[in-house]
C-alpha positions as CSV (number, residue, x, y, z in Angstrom):
1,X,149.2,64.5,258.2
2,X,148.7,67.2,260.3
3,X,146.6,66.7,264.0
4,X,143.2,68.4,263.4
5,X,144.1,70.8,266.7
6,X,146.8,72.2,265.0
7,X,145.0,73.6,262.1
8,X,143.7,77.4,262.6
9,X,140.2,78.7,261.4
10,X,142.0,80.6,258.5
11,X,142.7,76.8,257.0
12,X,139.2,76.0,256.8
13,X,138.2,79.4,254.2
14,X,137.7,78.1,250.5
15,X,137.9,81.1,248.7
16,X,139.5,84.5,248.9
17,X,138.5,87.8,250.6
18,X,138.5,89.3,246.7
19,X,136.2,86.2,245.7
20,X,133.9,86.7,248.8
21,X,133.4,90.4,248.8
22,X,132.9,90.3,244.5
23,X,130.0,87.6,245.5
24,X,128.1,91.0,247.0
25,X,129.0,92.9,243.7
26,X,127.2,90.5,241.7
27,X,123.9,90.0,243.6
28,X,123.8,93.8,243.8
29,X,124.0,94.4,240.0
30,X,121.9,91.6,239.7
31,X,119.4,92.8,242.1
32,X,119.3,96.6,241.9
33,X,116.7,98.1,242.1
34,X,115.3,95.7,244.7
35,X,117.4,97.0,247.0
36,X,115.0,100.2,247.4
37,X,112.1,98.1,247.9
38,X,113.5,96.1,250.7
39,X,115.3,98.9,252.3
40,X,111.5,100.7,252.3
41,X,110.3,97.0,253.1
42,X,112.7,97.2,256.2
43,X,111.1,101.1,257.5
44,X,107.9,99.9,257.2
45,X,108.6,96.6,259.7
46,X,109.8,99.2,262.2
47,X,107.2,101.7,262.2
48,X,104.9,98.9,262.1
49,X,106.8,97.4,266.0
50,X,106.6,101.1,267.0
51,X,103.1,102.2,266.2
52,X,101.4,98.7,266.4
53,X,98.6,98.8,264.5
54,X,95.5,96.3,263.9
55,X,97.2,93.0,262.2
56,X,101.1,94.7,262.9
57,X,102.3,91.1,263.8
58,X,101.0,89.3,261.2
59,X,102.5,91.9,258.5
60,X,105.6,92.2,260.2
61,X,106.0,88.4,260.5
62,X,104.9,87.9,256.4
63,X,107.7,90.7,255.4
64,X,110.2,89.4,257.4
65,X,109.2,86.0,255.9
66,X,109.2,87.2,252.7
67,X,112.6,88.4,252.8
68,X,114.6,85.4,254.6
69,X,112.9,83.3,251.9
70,X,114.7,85.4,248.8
71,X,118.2,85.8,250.8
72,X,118.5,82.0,251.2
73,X,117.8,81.6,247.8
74,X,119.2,84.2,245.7
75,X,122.3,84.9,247.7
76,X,123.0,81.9,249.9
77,X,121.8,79.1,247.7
78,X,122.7,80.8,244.1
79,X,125.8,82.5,245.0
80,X,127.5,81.9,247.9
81,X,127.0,78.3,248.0
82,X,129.1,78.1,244.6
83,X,132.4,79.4,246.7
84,X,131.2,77.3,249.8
85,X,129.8,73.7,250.0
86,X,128.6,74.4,253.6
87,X,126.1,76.8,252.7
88,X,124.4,74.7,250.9
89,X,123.3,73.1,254.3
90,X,122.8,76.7,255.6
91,X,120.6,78.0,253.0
92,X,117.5,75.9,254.0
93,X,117.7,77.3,257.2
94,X,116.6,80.9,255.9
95,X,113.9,78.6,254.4
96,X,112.9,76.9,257.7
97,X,113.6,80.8,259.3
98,X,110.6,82.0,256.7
99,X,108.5,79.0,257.7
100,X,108.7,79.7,261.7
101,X,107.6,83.6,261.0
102,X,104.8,82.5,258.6
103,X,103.6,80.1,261.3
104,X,104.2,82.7,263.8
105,X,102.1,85.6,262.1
106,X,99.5,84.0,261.2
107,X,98.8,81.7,264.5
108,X,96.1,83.9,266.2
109,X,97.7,86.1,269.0
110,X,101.0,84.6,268.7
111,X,103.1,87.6,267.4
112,X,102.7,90.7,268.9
113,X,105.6,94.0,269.0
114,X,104.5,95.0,272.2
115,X,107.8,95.0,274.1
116,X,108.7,98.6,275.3
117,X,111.2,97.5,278.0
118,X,115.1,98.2,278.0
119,X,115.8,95.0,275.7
120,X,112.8,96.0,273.4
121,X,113.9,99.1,273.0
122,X,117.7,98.4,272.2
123,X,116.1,95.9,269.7
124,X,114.5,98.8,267.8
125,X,118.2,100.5,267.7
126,X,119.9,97.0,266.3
127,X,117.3,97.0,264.0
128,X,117.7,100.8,262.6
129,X,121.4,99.9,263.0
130,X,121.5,97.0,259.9
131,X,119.1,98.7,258.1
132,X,120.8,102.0,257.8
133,X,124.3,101.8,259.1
134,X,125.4,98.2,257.7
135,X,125.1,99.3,254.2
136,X,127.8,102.0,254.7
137,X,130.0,99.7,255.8
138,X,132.3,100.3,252.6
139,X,132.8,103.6,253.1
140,X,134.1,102.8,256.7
141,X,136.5,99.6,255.4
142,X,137.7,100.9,252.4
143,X,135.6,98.7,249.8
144,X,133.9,99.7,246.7
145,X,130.6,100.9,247.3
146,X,129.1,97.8,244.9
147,X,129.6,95.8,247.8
148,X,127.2,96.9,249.9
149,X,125.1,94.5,252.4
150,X,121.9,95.8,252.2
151,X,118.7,94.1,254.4
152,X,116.5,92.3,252.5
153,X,119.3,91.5,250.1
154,X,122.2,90.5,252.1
155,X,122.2,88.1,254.9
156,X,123.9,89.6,257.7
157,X,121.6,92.8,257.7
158,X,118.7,90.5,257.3
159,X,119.4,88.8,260.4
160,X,120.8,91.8,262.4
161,X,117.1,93.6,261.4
162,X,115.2,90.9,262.2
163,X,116.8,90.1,265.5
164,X,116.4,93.6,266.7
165,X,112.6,93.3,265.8
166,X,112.3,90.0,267.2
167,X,114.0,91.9,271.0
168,X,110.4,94.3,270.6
169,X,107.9,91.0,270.1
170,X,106.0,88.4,272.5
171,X,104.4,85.3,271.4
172,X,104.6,81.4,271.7
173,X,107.2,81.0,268.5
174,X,109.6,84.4,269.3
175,X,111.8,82.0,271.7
176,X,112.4,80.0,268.5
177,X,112.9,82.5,265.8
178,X,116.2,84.0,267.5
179,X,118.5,80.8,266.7
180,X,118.6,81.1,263.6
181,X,119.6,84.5,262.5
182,X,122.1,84.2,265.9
183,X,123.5,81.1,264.5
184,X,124.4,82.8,261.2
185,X,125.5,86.0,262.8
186,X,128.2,83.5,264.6
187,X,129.0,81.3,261.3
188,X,129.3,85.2,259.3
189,X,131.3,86.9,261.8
190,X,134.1,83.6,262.0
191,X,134.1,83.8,258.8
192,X,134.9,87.4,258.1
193,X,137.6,87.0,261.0
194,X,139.0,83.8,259.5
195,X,139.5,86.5,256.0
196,X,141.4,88.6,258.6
197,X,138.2,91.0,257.8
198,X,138.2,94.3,260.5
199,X,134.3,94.1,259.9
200,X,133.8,90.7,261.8
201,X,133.7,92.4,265.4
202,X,130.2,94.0,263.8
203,X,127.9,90.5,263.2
204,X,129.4,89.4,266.5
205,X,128.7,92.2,268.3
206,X,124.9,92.5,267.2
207,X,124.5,88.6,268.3
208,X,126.4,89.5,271.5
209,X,124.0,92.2,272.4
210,X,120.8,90.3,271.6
211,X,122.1,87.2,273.8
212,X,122.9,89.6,276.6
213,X,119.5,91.7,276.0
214,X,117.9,88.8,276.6
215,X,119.9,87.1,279.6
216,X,118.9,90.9,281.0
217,X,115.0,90.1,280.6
218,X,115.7,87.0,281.9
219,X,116.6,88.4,285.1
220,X,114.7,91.1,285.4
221,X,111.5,88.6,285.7
């Protein structure tokens, strides 16, 4: 038997790049037209953080909510749990994610999308970046466009959207509601590497940028 250092992250994958990308094709047949309601779902959180009006944090927080709650279930849980035991331990934590934002929108005065400094502002940009840019991802890496990650159905865009937002808010909970979509970002993007996939620099990168957009805050105190 092999020593465990000697194995590489590759020998850990259970399933194929063909069996993980197809996953996508499903929940998008299975989904559509949903897919236009979540993408509108994800404009309206972001002109909701930009032009903050009355009640914008608990609406933004109740979307957001909303839409971790149906990823976990109907892709992490009913899908991509069947290729992967370890999701099955993963998908409750979209649940718990839905349950922080809940509790954080409607707590009086603990979500707000006040944030106009440097990090807010890049956060707006991540956030435009998975909703609009991530879906064309198979156009740039040569995939059929039936695989498409789209927010609100997919979970990387999900996360990438919602940590962008979460860069523009203030509030008791908002320290707590970034480890979770980082921590997936992290799991998705070793995973897409371990497929030898050239999109796993993209997950990484947007959890790279919100760690070091918030180090920058940090300092700047």
């Amino acid at each position: 038997m092999s020593e465990w250092w000697t194995y590489r992250l590759e020998d850990f994958l259970l399933f194929s790049p063909r069996v993980y990308w197809r996953l996508f094709e499903l929940n998008n047949a299975a989904s559509w037209p949903l897919h236009l309601l979540t993408l509108a779902a994800g404009l309206a959180i972001v002109l909701l953080a930009l032009r903050r009006p009355p009640g914008h944090g608990l609406w933004v927080a109740f979307i957001l909510a909303a839409l971790f709650a149906f990823v976990g279930w109907s892709f992490l849980w009913s899908r991509y749990a069947a290729i992967n035991w370890a999701i099955a331990y993963v998908a409750p934590a979209f649940g718990l994610q839905a349950l922080l934002l809940a509790i954080g929108g409607a707590a009086r005065g603990s979500l707000a999308f006040d944030r106009r400094d440097i990090a807010g502002r890049l956060g707006l940009l991540i956030a435009v970046v998975g909703l609009v840019v991530y879906p064309l991802m198979p156009l740039l890496f040569g995939r059929p466009w039936s695989s498409a990650e789209v927010f609100g159905i997919a979970p990387d865009p999900t996360a990438i959207v919602a940590l962008g937002v979460l860069l523009a808010a203030s509030g008791g909970l908002v320290p707590l509601l970034f480890a979770i979509p980082l921590l997936w970002l992290l799991l998705s993007g070793l995973t897409l590497h371990a497929m030898g996939d050239s999109q796993a620099w993209l997950p990484l990168l947007a959890a790279a940028i919100t760690v070091a957009a918030l180090a920058l805050r940090r300092i700047a105190r």
